[in-house]
Structures are given as C-alpha cells and as structure tokens.
C-alpha positions in Angstrom: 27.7 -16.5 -29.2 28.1 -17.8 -25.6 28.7 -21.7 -25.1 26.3 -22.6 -22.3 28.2 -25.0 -19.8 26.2 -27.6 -17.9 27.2 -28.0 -14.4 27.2 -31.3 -12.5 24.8 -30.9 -9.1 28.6 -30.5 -7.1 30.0 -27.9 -9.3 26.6 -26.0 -9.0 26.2 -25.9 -5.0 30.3 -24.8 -5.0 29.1 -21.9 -7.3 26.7 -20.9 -5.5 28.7 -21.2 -2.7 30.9 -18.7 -4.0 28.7 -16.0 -5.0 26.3 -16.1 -1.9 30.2 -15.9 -0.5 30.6 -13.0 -2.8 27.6 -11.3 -1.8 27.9 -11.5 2.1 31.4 -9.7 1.7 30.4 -7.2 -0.4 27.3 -6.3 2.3 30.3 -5.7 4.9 32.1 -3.8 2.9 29.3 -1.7 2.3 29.2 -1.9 -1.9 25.6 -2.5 -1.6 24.7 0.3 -0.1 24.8 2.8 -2.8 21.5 3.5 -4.7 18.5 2.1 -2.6 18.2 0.0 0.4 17.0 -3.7 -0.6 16.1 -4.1 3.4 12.5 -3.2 3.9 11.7 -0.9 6.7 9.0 -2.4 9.2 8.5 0.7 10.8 7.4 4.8 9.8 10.6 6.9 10.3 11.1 10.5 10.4 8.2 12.8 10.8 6.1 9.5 10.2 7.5 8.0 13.0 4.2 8.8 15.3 2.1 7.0 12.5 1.3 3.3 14.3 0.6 1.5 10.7 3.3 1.1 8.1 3.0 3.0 5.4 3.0 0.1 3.4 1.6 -1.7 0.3 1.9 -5.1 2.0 0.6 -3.7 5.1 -2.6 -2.5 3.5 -3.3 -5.6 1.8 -2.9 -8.0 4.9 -5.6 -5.0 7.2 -7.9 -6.0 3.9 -7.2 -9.5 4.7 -7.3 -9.4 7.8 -11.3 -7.6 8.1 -12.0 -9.3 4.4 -12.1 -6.2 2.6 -12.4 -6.9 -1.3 -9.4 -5.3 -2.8 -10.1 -6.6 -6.7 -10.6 -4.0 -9.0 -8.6 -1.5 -6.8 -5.0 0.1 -6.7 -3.2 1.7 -3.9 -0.8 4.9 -4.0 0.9 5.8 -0.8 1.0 9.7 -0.9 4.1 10.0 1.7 4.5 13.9 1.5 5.1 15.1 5.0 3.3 18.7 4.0 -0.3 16.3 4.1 0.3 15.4 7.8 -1.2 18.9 8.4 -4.3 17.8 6.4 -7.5 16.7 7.7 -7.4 14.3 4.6 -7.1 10.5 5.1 -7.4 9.8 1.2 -8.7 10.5 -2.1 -10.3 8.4 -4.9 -9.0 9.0 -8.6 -11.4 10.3 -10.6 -9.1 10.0 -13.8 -8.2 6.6 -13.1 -11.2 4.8 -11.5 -10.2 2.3 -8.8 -6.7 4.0 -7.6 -7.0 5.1 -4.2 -4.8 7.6 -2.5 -3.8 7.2 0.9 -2.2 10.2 2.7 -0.2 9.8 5.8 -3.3 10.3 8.7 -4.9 7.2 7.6 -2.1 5.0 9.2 -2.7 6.7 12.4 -4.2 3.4 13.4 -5.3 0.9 12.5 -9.2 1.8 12.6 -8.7 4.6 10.5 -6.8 3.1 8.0 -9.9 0.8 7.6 -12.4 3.1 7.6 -10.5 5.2 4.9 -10.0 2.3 2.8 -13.9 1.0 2.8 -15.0 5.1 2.4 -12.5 5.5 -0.5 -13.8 2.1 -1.9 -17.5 3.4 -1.8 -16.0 6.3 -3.7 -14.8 3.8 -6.3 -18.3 1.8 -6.8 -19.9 5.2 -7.1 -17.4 6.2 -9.9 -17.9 2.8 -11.9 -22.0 2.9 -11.4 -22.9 6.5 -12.1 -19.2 7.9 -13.8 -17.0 10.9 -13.2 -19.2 13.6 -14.4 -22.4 12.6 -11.9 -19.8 11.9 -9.3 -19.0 15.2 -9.4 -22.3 17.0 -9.9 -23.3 15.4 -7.0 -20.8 15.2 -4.4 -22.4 15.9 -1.4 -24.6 13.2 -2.0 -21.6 10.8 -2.9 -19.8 12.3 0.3 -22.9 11.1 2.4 -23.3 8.1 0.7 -19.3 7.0 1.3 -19.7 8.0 5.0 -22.8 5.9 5.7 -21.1 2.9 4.1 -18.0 3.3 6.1 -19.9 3.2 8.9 -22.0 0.2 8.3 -19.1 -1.7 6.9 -16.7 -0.9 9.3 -19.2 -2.1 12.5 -19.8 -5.3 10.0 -16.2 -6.2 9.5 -14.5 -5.6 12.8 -17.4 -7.9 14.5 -16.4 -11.0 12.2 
C-alpha cells in the first residue's frame, strides 16, 4: 500500500512548479511528439486544405449554435476519406443507428453547405424515428423530397434570425 503524503499549500505550488517545469522541457526536446499531436489543428490540411470549414466536431456544434440548430438526440461522424472529395455527397443519415450523421468532406466547403447538410441530414433522422428504417426505405424518394423541402425552409428561417 502507498502512504498518501499531505502537502502544505507551499510544498504543492513548488511541485507543481517542477512538473509543469518538467513538461515544458520535455516539449523542446521533442519526447512528446511521439504517438498523436495533443495541439488541435484550426485549419484543413492536405488535400482538405481548400475546404473553408474545419473538419471539426467543435466546429459543427458552435455552426448549430450559432443558427440554433437542435443537436439533441443526434451524433456526428466526420468521414475524412479523401476518395469522397470526388463525391457529389455532402452526408449520410445511419439507418442502423438512428440519429448518427455522416458528414463527408464537401459539406465543409462553406459554411452554407455545411448547414444545409446538417438540417437535410436532420430531417433524415426525424423521418427515421417517426416512420422507421423499413418505410424509410420503401419510400425514399418521398423521404429525399421531403429532407430537401425542409432544408430549404429551415435554412431561409435560420440564417434570417
């Protein structure tokens, strides 16, 4: 068993003192680099780089703050393959796992689109919890209508508040 030893206020700032001390070193000497970056990138690199929106969780949830978009009730999954930047796909509901949306890499094309992805893919998601998976996809062009007239009508709504 270890013996827990109480510190005095003092001894605890000099402590911590050493190991944030610790820390900075090992930074410069570059032991933290291995295994993942802890820094978060603020931008898309590589052959995201011409994407204007993050392709970020964060970033998603401050655009549905930002237009007050109801996120409850809903997951995101960044799909960051670079193969779906040839797509004409913005996103995908999960029809397995109703309320996950997908986001491929065009919807952060700007800002607008990442919007109007999010409230068509969130139609997508009220029609799978009203009517389930198996009407859903008997009657997808209807669904696909449906999602496309709502993104539409939400999207003027919430960019004029």
């Amino acid at each position: 068993r270890k013996q827990v030893t109480r510190l005095t206020p003092e001894q605890a700032r000099a402590k911590e003192k050493e190991v944030l001390s610790r820390i900075d070193k090992s930074k410069k000497s570059g032991i933290m680099k291995s295994g993942r970056n802890l820094e978060r990138k603020e931008q898309n690199i590589g052959a995201f780089s011409t994407l204007t929106v993050p392709m970020q969780k964060r970033e998603i949830l401050n655009i549905c703050r930002k237009y007050s978009i109801d996120t409850s009730g809903i997951t995101f999954k960044i799909q960051r393959s670079e193969k779906l930047l040839a797509l004409p796909f913005y996103g995908s509901t999960d029809y397995n796992n109703i309320g996950r949306i997908d986001l491929f890499p065009s919807a952060f094309s700007s800002e607008e689109e990442l919007v109007k992805t999010i409230l068509h893919e969130k139609c997508h998601v009220l029609q799978l919890k009203k009517h389930g998976k198996a009407y859903a996809q008997q009657n997808l062009d209807l669904m696909e209508k449906q999602a496309y007239r709502f993104e539409r009508l939400f999207y003027s709504l919430v960019t004029k508040r």
